[in-house]
C-alpha positions in Angstrom: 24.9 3.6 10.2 27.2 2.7 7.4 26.4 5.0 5.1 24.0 8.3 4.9 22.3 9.2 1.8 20.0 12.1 1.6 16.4 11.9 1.5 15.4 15.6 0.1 17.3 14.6 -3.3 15.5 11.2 -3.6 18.6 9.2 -2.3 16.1 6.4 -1.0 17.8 2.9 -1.4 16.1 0.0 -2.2 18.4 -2.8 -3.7 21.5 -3.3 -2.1 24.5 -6.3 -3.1 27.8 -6.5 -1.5 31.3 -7.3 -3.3 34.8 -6.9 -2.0 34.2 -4.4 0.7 31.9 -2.2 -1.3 28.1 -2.0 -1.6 26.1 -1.1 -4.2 23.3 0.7 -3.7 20.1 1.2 -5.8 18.1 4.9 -5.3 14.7 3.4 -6.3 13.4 6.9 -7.5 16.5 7.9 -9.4 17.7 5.1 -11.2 20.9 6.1 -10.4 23.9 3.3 -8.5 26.0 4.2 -5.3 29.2 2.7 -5.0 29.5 2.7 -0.8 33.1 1.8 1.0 31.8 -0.5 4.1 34.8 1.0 5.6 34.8 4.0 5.5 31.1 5.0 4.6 32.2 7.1 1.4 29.9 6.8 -1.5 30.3 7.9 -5.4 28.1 7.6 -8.4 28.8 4.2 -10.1 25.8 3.4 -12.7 22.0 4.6 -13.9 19.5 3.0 -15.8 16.6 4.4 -17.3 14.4 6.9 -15.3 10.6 6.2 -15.3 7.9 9.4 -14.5 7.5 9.8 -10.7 5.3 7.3 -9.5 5.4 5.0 -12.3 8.4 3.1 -11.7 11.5 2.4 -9.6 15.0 0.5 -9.4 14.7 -1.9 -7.1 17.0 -5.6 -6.9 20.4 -5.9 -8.3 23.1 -8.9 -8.1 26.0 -9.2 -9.8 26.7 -12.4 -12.5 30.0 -14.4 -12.7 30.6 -12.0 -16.1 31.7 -9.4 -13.1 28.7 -7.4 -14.4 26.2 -6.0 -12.7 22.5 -7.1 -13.1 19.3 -4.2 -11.9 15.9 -4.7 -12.4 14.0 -1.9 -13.5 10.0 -1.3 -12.3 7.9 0.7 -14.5 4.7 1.3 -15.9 5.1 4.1 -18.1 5.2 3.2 -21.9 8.1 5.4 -22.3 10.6 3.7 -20.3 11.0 -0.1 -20.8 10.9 -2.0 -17.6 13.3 -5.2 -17.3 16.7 -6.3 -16.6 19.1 -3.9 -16.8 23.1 -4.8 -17.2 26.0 -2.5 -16.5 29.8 -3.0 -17.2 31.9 -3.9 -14.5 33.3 -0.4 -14.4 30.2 1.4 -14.3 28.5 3.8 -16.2 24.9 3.7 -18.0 22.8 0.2 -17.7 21.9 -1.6 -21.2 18.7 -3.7 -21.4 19.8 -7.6 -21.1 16.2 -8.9 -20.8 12.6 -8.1 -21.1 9.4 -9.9 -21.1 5.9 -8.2 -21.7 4.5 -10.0 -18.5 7.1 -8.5 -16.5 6.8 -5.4 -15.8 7.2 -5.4 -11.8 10.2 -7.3 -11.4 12.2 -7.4 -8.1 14.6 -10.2 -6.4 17.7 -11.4 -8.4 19.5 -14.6 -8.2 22.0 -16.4 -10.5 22.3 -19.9 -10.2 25.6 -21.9 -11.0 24.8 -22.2 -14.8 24.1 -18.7 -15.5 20.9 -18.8 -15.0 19.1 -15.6 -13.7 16.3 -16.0 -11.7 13.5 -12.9 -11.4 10.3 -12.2 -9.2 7.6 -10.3 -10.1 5.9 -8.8 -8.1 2.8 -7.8 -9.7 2.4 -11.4 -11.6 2.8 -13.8 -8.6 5.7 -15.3 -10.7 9.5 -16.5 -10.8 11.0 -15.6 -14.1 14.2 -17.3 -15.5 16.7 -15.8 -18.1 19.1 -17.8 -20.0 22.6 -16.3 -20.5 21.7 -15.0 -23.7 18.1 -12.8 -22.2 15.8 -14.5 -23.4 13.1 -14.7 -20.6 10.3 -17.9 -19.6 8.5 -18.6 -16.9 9.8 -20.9 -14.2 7.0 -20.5 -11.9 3.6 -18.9 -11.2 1.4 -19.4 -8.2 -1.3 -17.8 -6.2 1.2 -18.0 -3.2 3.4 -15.4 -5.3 0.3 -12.8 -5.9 0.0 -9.8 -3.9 -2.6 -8.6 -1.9 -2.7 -4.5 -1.2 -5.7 -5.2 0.9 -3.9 -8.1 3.1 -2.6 -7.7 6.7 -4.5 -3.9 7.3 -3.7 -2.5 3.7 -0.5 -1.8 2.5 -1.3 1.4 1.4 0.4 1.6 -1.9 -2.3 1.6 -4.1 -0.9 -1.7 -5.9 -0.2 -5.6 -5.0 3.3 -6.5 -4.0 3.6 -10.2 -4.1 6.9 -12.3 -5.1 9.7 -10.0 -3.3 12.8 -11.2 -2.1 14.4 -14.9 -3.6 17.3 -16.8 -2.0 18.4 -20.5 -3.0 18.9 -23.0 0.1 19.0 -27.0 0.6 17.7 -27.6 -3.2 15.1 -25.1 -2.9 14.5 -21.7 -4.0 12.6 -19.4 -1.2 10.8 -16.4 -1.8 9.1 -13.7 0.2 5.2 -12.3 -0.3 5.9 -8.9 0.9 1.5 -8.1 1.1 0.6 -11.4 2.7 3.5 -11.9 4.6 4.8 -15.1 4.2 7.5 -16.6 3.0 7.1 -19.3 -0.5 9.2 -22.4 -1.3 9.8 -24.2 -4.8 12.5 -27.2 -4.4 14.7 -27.2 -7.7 13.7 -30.5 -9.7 16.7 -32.6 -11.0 15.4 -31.1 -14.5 15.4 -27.9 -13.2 11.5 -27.1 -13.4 10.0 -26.0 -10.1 8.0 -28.4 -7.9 4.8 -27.3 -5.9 4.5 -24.3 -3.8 4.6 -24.4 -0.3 4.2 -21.8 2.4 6.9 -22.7 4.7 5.8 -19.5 6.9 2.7 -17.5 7.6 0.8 -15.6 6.4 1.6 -14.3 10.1 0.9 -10.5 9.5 1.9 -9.7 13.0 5.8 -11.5 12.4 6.4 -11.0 8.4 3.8 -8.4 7.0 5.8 -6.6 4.9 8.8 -9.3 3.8 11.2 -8.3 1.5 14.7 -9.4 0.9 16.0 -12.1 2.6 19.2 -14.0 2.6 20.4 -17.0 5.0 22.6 -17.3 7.3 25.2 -19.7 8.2 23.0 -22.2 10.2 20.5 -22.3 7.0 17.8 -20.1 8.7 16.0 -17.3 6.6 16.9 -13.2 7.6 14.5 -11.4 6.3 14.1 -7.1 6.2 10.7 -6.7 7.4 9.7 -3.4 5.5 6.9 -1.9 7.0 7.2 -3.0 10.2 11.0 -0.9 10.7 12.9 -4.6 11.7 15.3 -7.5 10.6 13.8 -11.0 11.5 15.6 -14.5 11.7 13.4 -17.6 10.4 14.8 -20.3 11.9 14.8 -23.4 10.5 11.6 -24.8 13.4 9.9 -22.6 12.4 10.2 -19.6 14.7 10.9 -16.0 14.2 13.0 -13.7 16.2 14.1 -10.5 16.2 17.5 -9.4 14.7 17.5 -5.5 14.6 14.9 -3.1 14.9 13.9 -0.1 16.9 14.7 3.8 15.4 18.2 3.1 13.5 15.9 0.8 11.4 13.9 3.1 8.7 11.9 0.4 5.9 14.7 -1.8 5.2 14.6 -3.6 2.2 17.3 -5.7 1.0 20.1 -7.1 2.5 24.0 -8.5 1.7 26.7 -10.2 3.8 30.1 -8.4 4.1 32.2 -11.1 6.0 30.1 -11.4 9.2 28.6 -7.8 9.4 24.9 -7.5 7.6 24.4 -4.9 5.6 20.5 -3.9 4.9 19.4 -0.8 3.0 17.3 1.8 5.2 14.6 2.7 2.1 12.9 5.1 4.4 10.0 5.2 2.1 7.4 4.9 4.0 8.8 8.4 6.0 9.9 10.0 3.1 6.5 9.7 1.1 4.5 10.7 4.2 6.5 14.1 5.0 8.2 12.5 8.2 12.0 12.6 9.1 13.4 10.0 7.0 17.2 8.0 7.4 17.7 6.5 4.5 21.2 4.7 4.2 23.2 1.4 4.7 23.0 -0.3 8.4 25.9 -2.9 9.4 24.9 -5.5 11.7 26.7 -8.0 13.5 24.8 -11.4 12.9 25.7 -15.1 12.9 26.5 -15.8 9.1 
């Protein structure tokens, strides 16, 4: 393990991005931003954002821009704290709303594209927001393919859908997981830039991908993807297949993932262990993969 964070003060990782050497590391339940040395493991406070009541709302994705700024999405359901899109100086310090949108309330992958353009899923509205350099928010795509399903593959057990999850951009294309259903959701990128039809490129296949969450590709073009509930890393290849990349006990709910040079780097969320009173691990895992 990279890193260690501690479970009894809430130090349960969730979004993760990776930028010269260090990781960045989102405590979902906190609000609060690590700053992690991929060398030697140490960690210091680096950001917050606003934190919601407990249980109605987390931190979850975060990306950085070409501004050198750092971009968090924030989950909530409380009136009192404003969920959205989050932005915090390159230095650190306390996040500043950049963008919000009334039907987004749940969002969760982050992706610029070369123009600025930040792309958002929601998790809760089966949709793919975009957000102009300025914060203004539209839609870029809905679809049932995106919409959650708490009662999908055995239950989830959260109490709430978790659809649109993870987004990565590949051959013209934008993918994006369904974390309930299991399955993994491409758009290709028109030449206007609007979104074409939705297609599964894989499952539902509870039994492989129940539980999908981030996902980033590697340097063949397949898909790895942090299975959450099911404690492993997966490749997708680009037949079709899936196969497994890292699982076993070192592996506790991992969640998102980031390349530092050839060494993966997933968070261990441990939420499913910490929420049900069981030893947790929550942390940073380095992995040696094929980029």
């Amino acid at each position: 393990m990279v890193a260690k964070f501690d479970p009894a003060a809430g130090q349960l990782p969730e979004g993760v991005t990776v930028k010269d050497g260090f990781a960045y590391a989102g405590y979902a339940p906190l609000g609060e931003i690590a700053k992690v040395d991929l060398r030697s493991g140490k960690s210091a406070p680096f950001a917050s954002v606003p934190k919601p009541p407990a249980g109605k709302g987390f931190l979850s994705g975060l990306t950085f821009g070409s501004d050198g700024m750092l971009y968090a999405a924030l989950v909530s359901f409380d009136p009192t704290v404003q969920p959205g899109i989050y932005r915090i100086p390159a230095a650190g310090g306390q996040g500043t709303l950049f963008a919000k949108d009334s039907n987004m309330v749940f969002p969760n992958g982050l992706l610029f594209n070369a123009a600025g353009t930040l792309f958002v899923t929601d998790s809760a509205a089966g949709a793919i927001y975009k957000i102009d350099p300025s914060g203004a928010v539209s839609t870029w795509v809905k679809s049932p393919l995106l919409l959650g399903d708490q009662n999908a593959c055995g239950g989830s057990g959260n109490g709430f859908d978790i659809g649109a999850n993870g987004l990565v951009a590949k051959d013209g294309a934008y993918y994006a997981t369904n974390t309930d259903k299991g399955s993994v959701v491409r758009f290709a990128i028109r030449a206007d830039g609007t979104a074409g039809p939705a297609e599964a490129t894989a499952g539902p296949d509870c039994a492989a991908l129940s539980g999908a969450d981030g996902l980033v590709t590697d340097g063949d073009g397949n898909l790895i993807i942090a299975v959450n509930r099911q404690n492993k890393i997966v490749r997708l290849t680009n037949n079709g297949t899936v196969d497994l990349v890292a699982g076993g006990t070192a592996v506790d709910f991992p969640a998102s993932l980031g390349w530092n040079g050839t060494t993966l780097v997933t968070t261990n969320f441990a939420f499913a262990n910490a929420m049900g009173g069981k030893p947790a691990h929550p942390g940073l895992l380095g992995i040696r993969a094929s980029r």
